[in-house]
N, C-alpha and C positions, 0 to 999 in steps of 0.2 A: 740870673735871679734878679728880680723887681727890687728894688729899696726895699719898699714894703712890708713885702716879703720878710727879707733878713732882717727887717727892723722886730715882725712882730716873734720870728725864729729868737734871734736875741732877751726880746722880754721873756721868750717862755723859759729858756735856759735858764737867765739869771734869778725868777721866781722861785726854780726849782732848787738852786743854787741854794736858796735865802733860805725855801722851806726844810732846806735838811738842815743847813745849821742848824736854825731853831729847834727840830725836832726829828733826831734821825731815826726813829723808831715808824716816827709815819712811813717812809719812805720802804723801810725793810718789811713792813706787816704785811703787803701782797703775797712777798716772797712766802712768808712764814705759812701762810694761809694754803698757796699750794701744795706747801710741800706735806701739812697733813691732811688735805685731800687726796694725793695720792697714795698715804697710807694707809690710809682708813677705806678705801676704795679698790685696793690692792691686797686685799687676802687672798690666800690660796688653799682650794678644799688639797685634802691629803685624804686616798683612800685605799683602806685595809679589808683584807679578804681574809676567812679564817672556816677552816673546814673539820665536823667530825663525824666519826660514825662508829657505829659499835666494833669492836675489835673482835669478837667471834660471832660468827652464827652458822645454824646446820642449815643444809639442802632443805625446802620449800619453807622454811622459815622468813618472816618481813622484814626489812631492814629501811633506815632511817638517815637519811644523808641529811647533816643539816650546815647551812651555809650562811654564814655572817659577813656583812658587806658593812663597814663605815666610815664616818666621816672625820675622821681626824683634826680634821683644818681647821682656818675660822675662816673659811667661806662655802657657801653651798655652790654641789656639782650636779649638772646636769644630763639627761641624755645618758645615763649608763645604761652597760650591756653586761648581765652576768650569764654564762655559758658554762652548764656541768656534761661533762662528757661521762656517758653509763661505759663499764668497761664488760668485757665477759664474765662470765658466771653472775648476774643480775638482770634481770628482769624486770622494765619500766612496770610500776602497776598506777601513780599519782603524782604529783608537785601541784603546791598552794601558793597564792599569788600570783596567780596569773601565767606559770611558769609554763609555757608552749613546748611540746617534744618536736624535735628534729631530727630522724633519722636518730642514729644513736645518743646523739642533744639532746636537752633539755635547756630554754633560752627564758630567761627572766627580761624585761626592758622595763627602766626603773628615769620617770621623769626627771625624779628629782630626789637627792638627798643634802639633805642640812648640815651647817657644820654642828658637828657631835651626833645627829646621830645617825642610829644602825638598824639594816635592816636581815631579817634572818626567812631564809629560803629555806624549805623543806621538797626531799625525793624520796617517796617509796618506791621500794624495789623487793621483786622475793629474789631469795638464793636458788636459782636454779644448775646450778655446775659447781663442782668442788675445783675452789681456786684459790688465788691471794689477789683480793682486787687492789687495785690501786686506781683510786676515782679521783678525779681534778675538777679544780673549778677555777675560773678564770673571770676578773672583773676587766671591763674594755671603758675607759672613760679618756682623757688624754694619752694614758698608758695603759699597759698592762699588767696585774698583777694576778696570781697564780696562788691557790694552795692547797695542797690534797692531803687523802688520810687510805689507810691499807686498813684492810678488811681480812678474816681468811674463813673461808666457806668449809666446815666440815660434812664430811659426811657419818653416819654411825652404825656401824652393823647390830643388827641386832636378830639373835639365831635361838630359832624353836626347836627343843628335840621331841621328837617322838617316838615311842617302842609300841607297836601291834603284836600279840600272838596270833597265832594259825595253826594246827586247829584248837582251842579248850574251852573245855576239858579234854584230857587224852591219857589213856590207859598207859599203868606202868610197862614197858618196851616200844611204844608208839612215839612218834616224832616229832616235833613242834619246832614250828619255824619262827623267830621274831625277826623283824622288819623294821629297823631303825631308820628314821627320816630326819634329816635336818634340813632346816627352811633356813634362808638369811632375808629374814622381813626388812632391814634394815635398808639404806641408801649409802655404802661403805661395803668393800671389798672385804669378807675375810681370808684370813691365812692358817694355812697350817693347821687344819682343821682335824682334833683326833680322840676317834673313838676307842672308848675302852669297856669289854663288858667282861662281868664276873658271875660264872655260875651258883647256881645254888644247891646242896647238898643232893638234890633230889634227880639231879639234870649230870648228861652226859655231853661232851660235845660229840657232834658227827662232822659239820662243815661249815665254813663260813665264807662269805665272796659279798661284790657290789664296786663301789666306785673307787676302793683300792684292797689293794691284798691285804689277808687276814693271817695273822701266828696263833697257835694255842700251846699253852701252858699249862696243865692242870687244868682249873675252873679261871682263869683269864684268857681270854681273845682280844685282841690285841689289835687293830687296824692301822698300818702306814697312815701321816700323816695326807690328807687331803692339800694341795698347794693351796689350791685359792676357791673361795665359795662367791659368787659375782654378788650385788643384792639382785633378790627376789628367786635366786637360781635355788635347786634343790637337789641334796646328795641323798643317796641310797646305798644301803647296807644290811646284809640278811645274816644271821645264825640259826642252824639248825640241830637240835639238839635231841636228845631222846629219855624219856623218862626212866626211871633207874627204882625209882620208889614213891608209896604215896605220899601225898601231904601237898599243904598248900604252899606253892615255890614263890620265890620271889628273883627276878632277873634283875641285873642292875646293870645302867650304861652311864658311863661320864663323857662328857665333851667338854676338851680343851682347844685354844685357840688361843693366836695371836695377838684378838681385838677385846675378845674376853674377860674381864678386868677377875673373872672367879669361874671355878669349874659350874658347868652344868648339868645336874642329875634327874634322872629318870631312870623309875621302877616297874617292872609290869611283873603280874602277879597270874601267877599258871597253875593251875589245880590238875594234881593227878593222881589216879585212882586206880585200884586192882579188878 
């Protein structure tokens, strides 16, 4: 090293030396200065996912997934990915914001969110299958975060009775047949499905048959319990009876069941004549 050199190395030192005596504050302020640049510089987004949806709904009924994405932090995150996977018994029908389906996906891509706030994703779906869905949703940013909500799809029977006569009028000793029909309009299985009919003063029985065996009692007919009625399937069941005297009759049938919440009655009204 040149004289020089170390001559002018040496003034620099010793200046430096002098300037902190004098004022050692000067000296430490660089320090101070970066260190709250990098904490002011140095935030971190924190983001929350949060999922719900309604907790009943029936077969072809709409249902509404809705999905909250935010920002926790104090600092904004970019570049997210939020991913809802449809499970079975639901059927895609829309999503808002831009929300792309993929195959069973449905994909949101989200530029940018701020610290504090949040943004909320919607999926319609109908109920097409009686299930327990349980639907996820998933935010992709540095990590992943996750969180889903259960659903349960009902179905509900709902069953039409019916009683026809054949033939009336019809003469006292002549024979009339009713024809009791039950429908299950419904999208629910029912059970146990049972009819009960009761003659009326005027009426003999002669026979009874159809989609389970029949007892008679007096003026009761009695029909074994049906197991199971599908929806939209349809049971059949006949009494045939014989007129005894005139007057205008009245037949009565009740249906009970398992899904039934109260008996079901139906009257058909038979005139018979000498």
């Amino acid at each position: 090293m040149s004289r020089a050199i170390a001559l002018s190395l040496a003034t620099f030192f010793l200046a430096s030396s002098i300037a902190a005596a004098q004022n050692p504050a000067a000296v430490a302020a660089p320090a101070a200065a970066a260190a709250a640049t990098a904490q002011s510089g140095g935030g971190t987004p924190m983001i929350e996912i949060t999922k719900t949806c309604p907790r009943l709904r029936y077969l072809t009924r709409e249902a509404t997934f809705e999905i909250t994405v935010a920002n926790k932090g104090n600092a904004p995150a970019s570049n997210l990915t939020v991913t809802d996977t449809l499970t079975g018994g639901t059927d895609f029908i829309s999503a808002d914001n831009g929300g792309n389906r993929q195959g069973d996906r449905v994909v949101w891509a989200l530029a940018s969110l701020d610290a504090g706030q949040s943004k909320v994703l919607k999926i319609n779906a109908r109920c097409s299958r009686i299930s327990t869905v349980k639907n996820t949703a998933t935010v992709t940013w540095c990590s992943q975060a996750s969180a889903e909500c259960t659903m349960e799809i009902k179905g509900i029977p709902a069953i039409l009775l019916e009683c026809v006569d054949d033939n009336d009028p019809i003469e006292v000793g002549a024979d009339l047949t009713y024809t009791i029909i039950v429908t299950n309009q419904g999208s629910q299985t029912d059970s146990n499905v049972t009819i009960k009919c009761t003659l009326p003063p005027e009426q003999q029985f002669v026979r009874a048959g159809g989609a389970t065996n029949a007892t008679n009692s007096g003026s009761d007919v009695n029909f074994t319990p049906l197991p199971t009625l599908a929806p939209k399937a349809r049971a059949t069941w006949t009494v045939t009876v014989k007129g005894t005297k005139p007057g205008d009759s009245r037949f009565k049938v009740v249906l009970t069941s398992d899904q039934t919440t109260s008996p079901v009655f139906e009257t058909e009204s038979s005139h018979i004549y000498e």
